[in-house]
C-alpha positions as CSV (number, residue, x, y, z in Angstrom):
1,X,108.7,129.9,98.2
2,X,110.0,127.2,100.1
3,X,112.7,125.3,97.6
4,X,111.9,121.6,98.7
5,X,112.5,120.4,95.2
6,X,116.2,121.6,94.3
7,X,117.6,117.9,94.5
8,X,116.1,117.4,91.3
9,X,118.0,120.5,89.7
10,X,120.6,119.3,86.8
11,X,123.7,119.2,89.3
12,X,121.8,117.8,92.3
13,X,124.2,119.3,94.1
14,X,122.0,119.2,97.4
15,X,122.2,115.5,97.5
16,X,125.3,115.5,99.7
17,X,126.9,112.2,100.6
18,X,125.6,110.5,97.1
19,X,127.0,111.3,93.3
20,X,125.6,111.1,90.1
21,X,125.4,107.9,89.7
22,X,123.4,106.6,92.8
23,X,121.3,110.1,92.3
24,X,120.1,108.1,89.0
25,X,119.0,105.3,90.4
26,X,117.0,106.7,93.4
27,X,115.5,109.0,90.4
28,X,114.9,106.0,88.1
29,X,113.1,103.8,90.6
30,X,110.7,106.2,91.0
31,X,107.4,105.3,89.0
32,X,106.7,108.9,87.8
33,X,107.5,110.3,85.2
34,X,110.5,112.9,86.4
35,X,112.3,115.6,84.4
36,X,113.1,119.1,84.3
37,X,112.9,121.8,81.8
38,X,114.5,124.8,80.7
39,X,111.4,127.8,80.4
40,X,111.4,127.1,76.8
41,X,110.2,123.5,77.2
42,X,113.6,121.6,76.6
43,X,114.7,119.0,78.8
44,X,117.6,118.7,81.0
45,X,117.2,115.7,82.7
46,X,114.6,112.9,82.7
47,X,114.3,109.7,84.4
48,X,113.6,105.8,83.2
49,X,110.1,106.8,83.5
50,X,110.2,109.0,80.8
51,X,112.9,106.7,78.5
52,X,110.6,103.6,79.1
53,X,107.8,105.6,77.5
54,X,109.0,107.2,74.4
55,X,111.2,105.0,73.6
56,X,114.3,106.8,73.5
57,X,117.4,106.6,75.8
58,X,118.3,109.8,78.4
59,X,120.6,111.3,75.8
60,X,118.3,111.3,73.0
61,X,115.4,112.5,75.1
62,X,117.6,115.0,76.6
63,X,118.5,116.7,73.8
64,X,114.7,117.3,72.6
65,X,111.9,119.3,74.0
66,X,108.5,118.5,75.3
67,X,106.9,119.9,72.7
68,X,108.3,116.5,70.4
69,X,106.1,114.4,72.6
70,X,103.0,116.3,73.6
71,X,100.3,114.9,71.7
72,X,98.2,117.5,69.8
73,X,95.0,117.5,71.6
74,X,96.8,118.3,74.4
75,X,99.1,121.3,73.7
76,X,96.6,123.9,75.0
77,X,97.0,122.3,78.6
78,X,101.0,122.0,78.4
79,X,101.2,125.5,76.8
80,X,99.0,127.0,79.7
81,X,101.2,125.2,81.9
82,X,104.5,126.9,81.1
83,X,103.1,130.1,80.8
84,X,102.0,129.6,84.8
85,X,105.9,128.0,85.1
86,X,107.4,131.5,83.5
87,X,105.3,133.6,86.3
88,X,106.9,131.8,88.6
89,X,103.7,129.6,89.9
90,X,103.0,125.7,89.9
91,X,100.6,124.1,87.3
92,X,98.6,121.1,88.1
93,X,97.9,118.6,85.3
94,X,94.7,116.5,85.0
95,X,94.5,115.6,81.8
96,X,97.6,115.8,79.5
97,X,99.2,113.2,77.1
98,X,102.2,112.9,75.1
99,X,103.1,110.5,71.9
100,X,104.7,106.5,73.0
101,X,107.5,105.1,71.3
102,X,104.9,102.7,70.2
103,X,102.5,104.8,68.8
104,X,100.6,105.4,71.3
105,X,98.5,107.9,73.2
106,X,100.3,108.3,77.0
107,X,97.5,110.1,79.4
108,X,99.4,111.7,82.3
109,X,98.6,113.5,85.6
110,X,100.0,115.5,87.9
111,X,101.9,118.8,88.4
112,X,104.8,121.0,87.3
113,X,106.5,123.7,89.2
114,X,109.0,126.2,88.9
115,X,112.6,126.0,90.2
116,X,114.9,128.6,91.1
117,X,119.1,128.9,91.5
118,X,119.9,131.2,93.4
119,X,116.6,133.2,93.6
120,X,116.4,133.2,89.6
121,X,113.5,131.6,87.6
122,X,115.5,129.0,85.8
123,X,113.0,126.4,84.8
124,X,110.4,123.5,85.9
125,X,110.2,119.8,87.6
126,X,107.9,118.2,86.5
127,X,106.0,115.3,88.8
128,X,103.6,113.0,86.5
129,X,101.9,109.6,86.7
130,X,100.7,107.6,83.6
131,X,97.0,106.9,84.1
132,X,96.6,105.3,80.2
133,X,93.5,103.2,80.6
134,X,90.8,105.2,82.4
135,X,88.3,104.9,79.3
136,X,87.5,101.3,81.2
137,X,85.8,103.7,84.1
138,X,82.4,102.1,83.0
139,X,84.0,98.4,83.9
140,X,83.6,99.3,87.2
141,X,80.8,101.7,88.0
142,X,80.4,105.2,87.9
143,X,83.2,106.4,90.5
144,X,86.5,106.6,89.8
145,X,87.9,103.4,88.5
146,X,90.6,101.6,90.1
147,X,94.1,102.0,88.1
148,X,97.2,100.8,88.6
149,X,99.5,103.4,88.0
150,X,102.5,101.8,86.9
151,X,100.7,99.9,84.4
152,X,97.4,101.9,83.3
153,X,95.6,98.6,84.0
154,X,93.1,97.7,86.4
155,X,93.9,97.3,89.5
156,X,92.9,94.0,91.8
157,X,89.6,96.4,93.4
158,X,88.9,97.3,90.0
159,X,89.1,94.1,88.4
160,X,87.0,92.3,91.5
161,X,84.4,94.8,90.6
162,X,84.8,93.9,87.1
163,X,84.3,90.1,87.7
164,X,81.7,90.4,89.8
165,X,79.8,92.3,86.8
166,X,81.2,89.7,84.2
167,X,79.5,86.8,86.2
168,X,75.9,88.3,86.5
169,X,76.1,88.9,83.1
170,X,77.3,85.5,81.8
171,X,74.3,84.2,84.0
172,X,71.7,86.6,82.8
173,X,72.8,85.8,79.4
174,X,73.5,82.0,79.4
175,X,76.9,82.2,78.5
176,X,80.2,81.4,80.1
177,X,83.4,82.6,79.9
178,X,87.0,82.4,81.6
179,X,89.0,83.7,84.7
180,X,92.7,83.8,84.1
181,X,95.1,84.4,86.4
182,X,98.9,85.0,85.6
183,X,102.3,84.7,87.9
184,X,105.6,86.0,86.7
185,X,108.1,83.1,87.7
186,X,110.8,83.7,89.9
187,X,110.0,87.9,89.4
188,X,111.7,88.4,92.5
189,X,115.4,87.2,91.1
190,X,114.8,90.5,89.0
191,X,114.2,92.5,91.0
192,X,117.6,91.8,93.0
193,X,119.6,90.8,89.9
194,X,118.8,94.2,88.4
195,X,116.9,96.6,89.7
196,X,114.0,98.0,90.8
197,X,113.5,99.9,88.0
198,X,114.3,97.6,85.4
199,X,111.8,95.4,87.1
200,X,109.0,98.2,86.8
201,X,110.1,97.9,82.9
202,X,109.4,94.3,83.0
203,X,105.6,94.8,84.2
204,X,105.0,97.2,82.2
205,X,106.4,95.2,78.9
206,X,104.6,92.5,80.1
207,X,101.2,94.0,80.6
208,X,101.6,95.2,77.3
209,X,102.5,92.2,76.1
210,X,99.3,90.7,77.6
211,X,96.8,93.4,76.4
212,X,98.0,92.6,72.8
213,X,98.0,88.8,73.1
214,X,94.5,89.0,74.9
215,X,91.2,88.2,72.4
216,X,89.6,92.0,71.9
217,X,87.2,93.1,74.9
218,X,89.1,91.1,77.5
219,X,89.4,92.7,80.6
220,X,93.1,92.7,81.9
221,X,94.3,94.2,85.1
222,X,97.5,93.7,87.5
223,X,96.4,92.5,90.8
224,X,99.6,91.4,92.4
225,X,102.8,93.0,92.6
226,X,104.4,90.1,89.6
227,X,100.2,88.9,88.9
228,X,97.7,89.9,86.0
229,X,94.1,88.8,85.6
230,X,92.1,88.2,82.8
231,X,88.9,88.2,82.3
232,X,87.1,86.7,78.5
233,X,83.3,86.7,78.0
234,X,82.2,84.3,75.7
235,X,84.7,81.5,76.0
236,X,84.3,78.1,77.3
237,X,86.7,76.7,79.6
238,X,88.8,74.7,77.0
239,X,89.0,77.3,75.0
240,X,89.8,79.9,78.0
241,X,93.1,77.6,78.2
242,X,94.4,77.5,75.0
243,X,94.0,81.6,75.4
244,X,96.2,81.2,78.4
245,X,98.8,79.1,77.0
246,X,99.1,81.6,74.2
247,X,99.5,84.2,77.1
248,X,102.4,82.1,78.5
249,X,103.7,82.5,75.5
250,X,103.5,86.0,74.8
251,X,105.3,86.5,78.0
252,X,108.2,84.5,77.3
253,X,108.7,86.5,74.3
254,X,108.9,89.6,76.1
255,X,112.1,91.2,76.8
256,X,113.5,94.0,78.4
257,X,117.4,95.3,77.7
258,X,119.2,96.8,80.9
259,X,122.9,97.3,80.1
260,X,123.3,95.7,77.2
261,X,122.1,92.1,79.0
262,X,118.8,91.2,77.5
263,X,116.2,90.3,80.4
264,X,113.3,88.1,79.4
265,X,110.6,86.3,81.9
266,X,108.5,83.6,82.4
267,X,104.5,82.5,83.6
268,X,102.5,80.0,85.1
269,X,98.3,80.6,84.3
270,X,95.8,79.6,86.1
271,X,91.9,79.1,84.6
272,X,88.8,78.6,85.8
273,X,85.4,78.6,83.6
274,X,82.4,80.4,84.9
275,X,80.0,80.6,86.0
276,X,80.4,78.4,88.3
277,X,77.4,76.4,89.8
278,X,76.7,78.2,93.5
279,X,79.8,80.0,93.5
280,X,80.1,83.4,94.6
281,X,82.4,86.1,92.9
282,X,85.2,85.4,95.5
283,X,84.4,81.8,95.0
284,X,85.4,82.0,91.5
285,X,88.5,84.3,91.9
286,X,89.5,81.7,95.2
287,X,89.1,78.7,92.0
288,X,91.3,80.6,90.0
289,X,94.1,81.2,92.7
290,X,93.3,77.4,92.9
291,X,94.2,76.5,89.8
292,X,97.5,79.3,89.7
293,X,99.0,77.4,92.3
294,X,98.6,73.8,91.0
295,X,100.4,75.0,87.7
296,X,103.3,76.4,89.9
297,X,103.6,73.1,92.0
298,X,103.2,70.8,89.0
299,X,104.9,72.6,86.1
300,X,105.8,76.5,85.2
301,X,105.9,78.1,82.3
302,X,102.5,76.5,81.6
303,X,98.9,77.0,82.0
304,X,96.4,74.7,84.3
305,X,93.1,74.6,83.7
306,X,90.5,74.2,87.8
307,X,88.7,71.9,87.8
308,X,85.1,71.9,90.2
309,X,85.7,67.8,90.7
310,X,88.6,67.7,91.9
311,X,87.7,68.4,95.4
312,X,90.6,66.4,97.6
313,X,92.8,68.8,95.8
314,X,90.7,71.2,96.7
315,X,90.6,70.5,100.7
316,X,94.5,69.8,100.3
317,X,95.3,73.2,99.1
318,X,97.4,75.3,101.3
319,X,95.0,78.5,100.4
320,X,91.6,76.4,101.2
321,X,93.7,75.2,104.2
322,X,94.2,79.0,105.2
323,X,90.9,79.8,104.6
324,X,89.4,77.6,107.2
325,X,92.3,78.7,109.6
326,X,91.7,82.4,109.6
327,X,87.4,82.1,109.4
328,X,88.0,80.2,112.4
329,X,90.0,82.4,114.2
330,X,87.7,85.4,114.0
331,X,84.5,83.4,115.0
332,X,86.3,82.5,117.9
333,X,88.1,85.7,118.8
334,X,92.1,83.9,118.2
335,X,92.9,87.1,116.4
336,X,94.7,89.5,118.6
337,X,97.2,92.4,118.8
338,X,100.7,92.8,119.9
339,X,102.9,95.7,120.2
340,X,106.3,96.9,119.4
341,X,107.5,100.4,120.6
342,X,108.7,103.1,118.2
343,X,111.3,105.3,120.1
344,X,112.5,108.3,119.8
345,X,116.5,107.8,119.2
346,X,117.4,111.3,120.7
347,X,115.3,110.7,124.4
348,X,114.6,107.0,124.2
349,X,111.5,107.6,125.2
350,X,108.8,105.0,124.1
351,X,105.2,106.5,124.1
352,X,104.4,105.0,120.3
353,X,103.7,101.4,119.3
354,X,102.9,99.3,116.3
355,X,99.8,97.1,116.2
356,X,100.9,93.4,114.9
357,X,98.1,90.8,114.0
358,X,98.7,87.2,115.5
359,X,96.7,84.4,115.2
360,X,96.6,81.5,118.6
361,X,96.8,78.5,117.1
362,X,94.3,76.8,120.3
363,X,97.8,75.2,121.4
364,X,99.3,77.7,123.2
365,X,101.2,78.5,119.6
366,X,101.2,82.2,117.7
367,X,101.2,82.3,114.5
368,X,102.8,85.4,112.6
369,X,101.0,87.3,110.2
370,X,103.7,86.3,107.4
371,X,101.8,83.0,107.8
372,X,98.4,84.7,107.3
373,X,98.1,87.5,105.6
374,X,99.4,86.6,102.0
375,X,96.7,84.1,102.3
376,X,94.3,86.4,103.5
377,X,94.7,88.9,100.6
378,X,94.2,86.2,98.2
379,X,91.5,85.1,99.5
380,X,89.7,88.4,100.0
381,X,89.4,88.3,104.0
382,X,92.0,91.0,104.5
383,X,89.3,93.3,104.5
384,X,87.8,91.5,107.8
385,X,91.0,91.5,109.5
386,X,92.2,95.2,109.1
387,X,88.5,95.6,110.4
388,X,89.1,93.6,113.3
389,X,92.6,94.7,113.9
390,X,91.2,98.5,114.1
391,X,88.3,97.8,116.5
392,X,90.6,95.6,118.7
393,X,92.9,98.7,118.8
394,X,90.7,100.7,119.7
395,X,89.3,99.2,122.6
396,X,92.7,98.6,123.9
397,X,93.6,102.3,123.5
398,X,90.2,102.7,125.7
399,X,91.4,99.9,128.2
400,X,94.9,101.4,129.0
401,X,93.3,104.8,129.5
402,X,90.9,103.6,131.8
403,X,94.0,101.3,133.9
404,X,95.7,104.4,134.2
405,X,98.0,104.9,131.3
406,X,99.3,107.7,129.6
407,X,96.7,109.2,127.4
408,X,99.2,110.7,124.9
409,X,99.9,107.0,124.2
410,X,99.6,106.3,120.5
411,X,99.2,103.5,117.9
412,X,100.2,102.5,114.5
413,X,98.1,100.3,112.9
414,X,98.7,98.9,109.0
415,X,96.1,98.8,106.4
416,X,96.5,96.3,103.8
417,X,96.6,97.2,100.1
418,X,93.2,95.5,99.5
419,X,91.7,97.9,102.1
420,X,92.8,101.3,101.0
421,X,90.4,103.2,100.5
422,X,88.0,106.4,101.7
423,X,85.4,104.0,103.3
424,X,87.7,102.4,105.9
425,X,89.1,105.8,107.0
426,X,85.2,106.4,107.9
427,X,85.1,103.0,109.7
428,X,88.4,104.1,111.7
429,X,86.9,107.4,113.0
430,X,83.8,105.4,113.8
431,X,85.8,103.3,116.1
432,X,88.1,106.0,117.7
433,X,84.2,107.7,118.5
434,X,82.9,104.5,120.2
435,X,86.2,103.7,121.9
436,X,87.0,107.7,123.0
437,X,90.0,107.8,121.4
438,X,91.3,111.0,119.9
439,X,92.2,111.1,116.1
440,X,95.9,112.3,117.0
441,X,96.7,109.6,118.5
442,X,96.4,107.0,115.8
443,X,99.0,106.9,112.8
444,X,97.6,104.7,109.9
445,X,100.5,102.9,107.8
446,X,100.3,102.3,104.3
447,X,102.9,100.1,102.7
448,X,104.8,102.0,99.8
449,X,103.6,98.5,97.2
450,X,99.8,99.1,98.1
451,X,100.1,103.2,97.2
452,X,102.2,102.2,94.1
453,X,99.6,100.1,93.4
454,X,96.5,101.7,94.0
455,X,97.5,105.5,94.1
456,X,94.2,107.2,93.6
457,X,92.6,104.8,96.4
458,X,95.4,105.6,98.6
459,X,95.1,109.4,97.4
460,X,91.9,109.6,98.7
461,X,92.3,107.6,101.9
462,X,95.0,110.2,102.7
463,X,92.7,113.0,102.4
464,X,90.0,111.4,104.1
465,X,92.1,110.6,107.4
466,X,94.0,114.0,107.3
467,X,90.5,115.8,107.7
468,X,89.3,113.4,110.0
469,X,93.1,114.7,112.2
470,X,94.2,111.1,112.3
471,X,98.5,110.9,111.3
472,X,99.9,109.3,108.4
473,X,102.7,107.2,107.4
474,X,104.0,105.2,104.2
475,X,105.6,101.5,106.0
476,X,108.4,99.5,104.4
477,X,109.4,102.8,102.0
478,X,112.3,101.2,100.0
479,X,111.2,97.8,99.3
480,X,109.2,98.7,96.0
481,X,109.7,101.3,93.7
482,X,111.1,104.5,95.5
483,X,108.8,107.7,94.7
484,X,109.5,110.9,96.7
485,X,107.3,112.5,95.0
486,X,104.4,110.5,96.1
487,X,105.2,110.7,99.4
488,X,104.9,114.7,98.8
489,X,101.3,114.5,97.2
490,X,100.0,112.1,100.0
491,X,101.2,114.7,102.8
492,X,102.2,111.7,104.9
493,X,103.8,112.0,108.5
494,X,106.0,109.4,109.3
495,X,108.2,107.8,106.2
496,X,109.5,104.2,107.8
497,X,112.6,102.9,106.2
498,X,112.4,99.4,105.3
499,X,115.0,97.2,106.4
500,X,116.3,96.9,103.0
501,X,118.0,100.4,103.7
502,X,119.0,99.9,107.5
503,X,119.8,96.3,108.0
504,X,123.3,97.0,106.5
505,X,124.0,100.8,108.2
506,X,126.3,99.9,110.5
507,X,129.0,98.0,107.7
508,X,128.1,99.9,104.3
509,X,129.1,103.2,102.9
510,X,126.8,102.9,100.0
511,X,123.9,102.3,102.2
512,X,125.0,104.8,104.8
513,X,125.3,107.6,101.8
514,X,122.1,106.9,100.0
515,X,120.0,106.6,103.3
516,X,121.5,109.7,104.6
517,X,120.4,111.8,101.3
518,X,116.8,109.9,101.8
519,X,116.9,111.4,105.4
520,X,117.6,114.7,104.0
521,X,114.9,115.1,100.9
522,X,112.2,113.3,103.5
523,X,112.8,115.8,105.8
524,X,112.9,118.9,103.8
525,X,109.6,117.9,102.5
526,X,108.4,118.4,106.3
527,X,107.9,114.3,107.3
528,X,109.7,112.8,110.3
529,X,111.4,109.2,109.4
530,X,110.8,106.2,111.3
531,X,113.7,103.4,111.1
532,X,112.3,99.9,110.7
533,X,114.4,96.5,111.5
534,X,116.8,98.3,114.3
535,X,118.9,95.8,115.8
536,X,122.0,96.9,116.9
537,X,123.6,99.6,118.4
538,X,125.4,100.7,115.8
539,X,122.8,100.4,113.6
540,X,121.1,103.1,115.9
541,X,124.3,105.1,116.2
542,X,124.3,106.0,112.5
543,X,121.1,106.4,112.3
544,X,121.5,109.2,114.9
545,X,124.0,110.9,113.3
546,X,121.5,111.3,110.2
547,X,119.1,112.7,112.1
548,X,116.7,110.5,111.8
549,X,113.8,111.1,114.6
550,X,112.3,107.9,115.7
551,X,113.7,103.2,115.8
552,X,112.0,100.3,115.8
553,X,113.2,96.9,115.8
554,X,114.5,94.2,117.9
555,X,117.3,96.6,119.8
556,X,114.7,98.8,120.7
557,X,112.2,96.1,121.5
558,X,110.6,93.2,120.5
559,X,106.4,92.2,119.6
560,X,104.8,91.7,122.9
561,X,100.8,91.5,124.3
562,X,99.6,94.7,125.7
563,X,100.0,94.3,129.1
564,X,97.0,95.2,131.8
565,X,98.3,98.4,132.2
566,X,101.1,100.5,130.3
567,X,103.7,102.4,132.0
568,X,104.0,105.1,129.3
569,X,106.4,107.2,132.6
């Protein structure tokens, strides 16, 4: 049995270059749940996943068993999976649940395994995610629902789908009701000031916070990284405000402790009635993002109520502005490609490139897609450009073959969080068949936020591309909630460090240490490591002497149009 999970064993003594301490905090920005067990069922160690839960700090949690927190329907499933533990095979969990701090009902998923020191059965890791909230499957059709994970809401897919049934209903019926959407101010400064993890804590309290706060049968779903929606039948839209100015409230009295320091947020709501008169589903949630934005501009910490007249605002706004901007450049073909190589840092050899969306402006200007896509996400178009973005890589793929280029050339293209999903991994072997290209040589790159965020879309999307023989990687790992683990259950290819992690190599111990054990647990789980934002030499340089397989950034080279013909030599 191949031992790839030993780092998590009490003395971690396989992280080399990091201690305890930094250990901790790799393990506690994870969004699973993380411990390991003695073979009776007692805990040794646990991360923040766990703590946040029951309620308890390490220590106390630490110095229980599971069998204080496995709820009682359940204890059939967590007995069964010890008993395969003590015979020395893994156990996967689909439906298990232990007791909340709060009283109540945590479901879980996912799988525990035995570990061994020194070829001895010593006890189990386990790996699980909290998917609380699936009972709202009929919200959104009979597949599987969409869930955030970190939450146990829905998640934006799922509450789109939910809308889009509230507002044929609330027409069928007669009645109105009330869109709400909800920004954490300034959620960012968290994350930096303290944490990843105590961030994660933050969204979690405050989704709770929101559930309880939110009239019964509302609909309420995270849909941003730091955004929540809410959805009210029944309500006009006066009355939808005054619900989300009690919302702002119940927000501001949420609070998290980290260290002793007490860590309490803010919101700005936006609201929109509907329905609205001739207005589509993404019509209504574009109202709402509206609205959002005009509380953000004018005051925060408040809520703003849309309003259909007031139309100059409307043309005015930077996200109706976008809109027109990016419908334009797809009907007249302004959406292209570049490329940046990916090289390998032991041959420098370059036969690997990123695709990168651009937009021409009509004025010989490029516009970046930091410029576009945030906008396009919002607005629902992101869908339509990762579609375009995959067909025009494809046929460039086919025109470099045919001008004489190295057929073992291959792409990386990104797919946006609002596009994972099984159906676009059907539309991308479509393409590679029209254009001839084979499945091997196209990497798809999902961000670490959007599998976070939608893991059982992003779970099935992996499987779905694997058996089509297309490659894998999670992009920008590091810049959300670190999970190992679910890099592990996705069976991805590539990892790519985000520049969080590199930018600083060449000058920081710390960063050299912890990205060095990264390398290390990445690799022993069988995935090569791609090193985003390289722009030095020295950057490069330690980055060699980890081991690490492939570099991009500006040292190795920067965006640029495909050329007529690549010299992959």
């Amino acid at each position: 049995m191949t031992q790839v999970d030993t780092p998590m064993s009490t003395d971690h003594s396989q992280l080399r270059g990091l201690d305890r301490e930094h250990i901790l905090d790799l393990l506690d920005g994870a969004e699973e749940l993380m411990a390991t067990f003695d073979l009776e069922g007692h805990f040794n160690f646990v991360n923040r996943g766990w703590t946040t839960i029951v309620g308890l700090s390490r220590d106390e949690v630490q110095d229980r068993s599971i069998w204080d927190f496995a709820a009682d329907a359940t204890l059939p499933q967590w007995q069964h999976a010890f008993e395969r533990v003590a015979s020395g095979e893994a156990a996967h969990l689909s439906d298990i649940a232990i007791n909340a701090g709060d009283g109540r009902v945590v479901r879980l998923q996912g799988r525990i395994q035995p570990y061994f020191d020194n070829g001895q059965l010593i006890g189990a890791h386990a790996f699980l995610r909290n998917v609380t909230g699936l009972q709202i499957e009929a919200l959104v059709g009979s597949g599987a629902p969409s869930i955030d994970t970190l939450t146990g809401l829905l998640d934006r897919r799922g509450v789109e789908s939910a809308l889009g049934a509230e507002i044929s209903a609330a027409k069928a019926q007669r009645i109105t009701g009330a869109l709400i959407f909800i920004d954490l101010d300034d959620f960012s400064m968290i994350n930096r000031g303290y944490g990843y993890s105590v961030g994660d804590e933050v969204l979690q309290t405050t989704a709770a916070a929101i559930e309880k706060a939110a009239p019964p049968a509302s609909i309420v779903g995270r849909v941003g990284a730091d955004e929540f929606a809410v959805i009210i039948r029944g309500v006009d839209p006066d009355s939808g405000l005054k619900i989300a100015e009690d919302l702002v409230l119940a927000v501001q009295d949420n609070t998290v402790i980290s260290r002793g320091e007490t860590v309490q947020s803010s919101c700005t709501a936006g609201v929109v009635g509907f329905p609205i008169l001739g207005a589509s589903t993404a019509d209504t949630w574009v109202s709402a993002e509206i609205a959002l934005r005009q509380g953000m501009d004018r005051h925060r910490n408040s809520a703003y109520l849309y309003s259909p007249g007031d139309v100059e605002a409307d043309a005015a706004s930077p996200l109706i502005q976008a809109r027109t901007m990016i419908l334009d450049a797809l009907e007249e073909d302004r959406l292209v490609i570049y490329r940046q190589p990916i090289a390998s840092i032991e041959t420098g050899e370059t036969k690997h490139y990123e695709i990168l969306a651009r937009i021409l402006d009509g004025n010989n200007g490029v516009i970046s897609p930091g410029e576009f896509v945030p906008q396009a996400e919002s607005l629902n178009l992101i869908r339509v450009i990762d579609e375009k973005v995959i067909e025009l890589s494809m046929n460039e793929w086919q025109k470099q073959a045919e001008g004489g280029s190295d057929l073992s050339l291959a792409l990386a293209i990104n797919i946006s969080a609002h596009t994972v999903g099984r159906d676009i991994a059907e539309f991308v072997a479509q393409k590679a068949s029209e254009s001839g290209v084979p499945t091997d040589a196209i990497t798809l790159e999902i961000t670490e936020t959007a599998t976070l965020e939608s893991f059982a879309q992003a779970h099935e999307l992996a499987a779905a591309l694997k058996a089509l023989g297309f490659k894998l990687a999670i992009d920008d790992f590091g810049s959300g909630a670190t999970s190992l683990a679910l890099v592990r259950d996705l069976e991805f290819d590539y990892l790519k460090l985000d520049g969080n992690l590199t930018r600083n190599l060449a000058t920081s111990d710390i960063d050299r240490q912890f990205v060095s054990a990264l390398v290390t647990l990445t690799h022993q789980l069988g995935i090569e490591v791609i090193a985003e934002f390289v722009d030095s030499q020295e950057i490069l340089d330690a980055l060699a002497d980890m081991g690490v397989e492939f570099a991009q950034g500006y040292h190795i080279g920067r965006p640029e149009p495909f050329p007529d013909v690549i010299n992959a030599a």
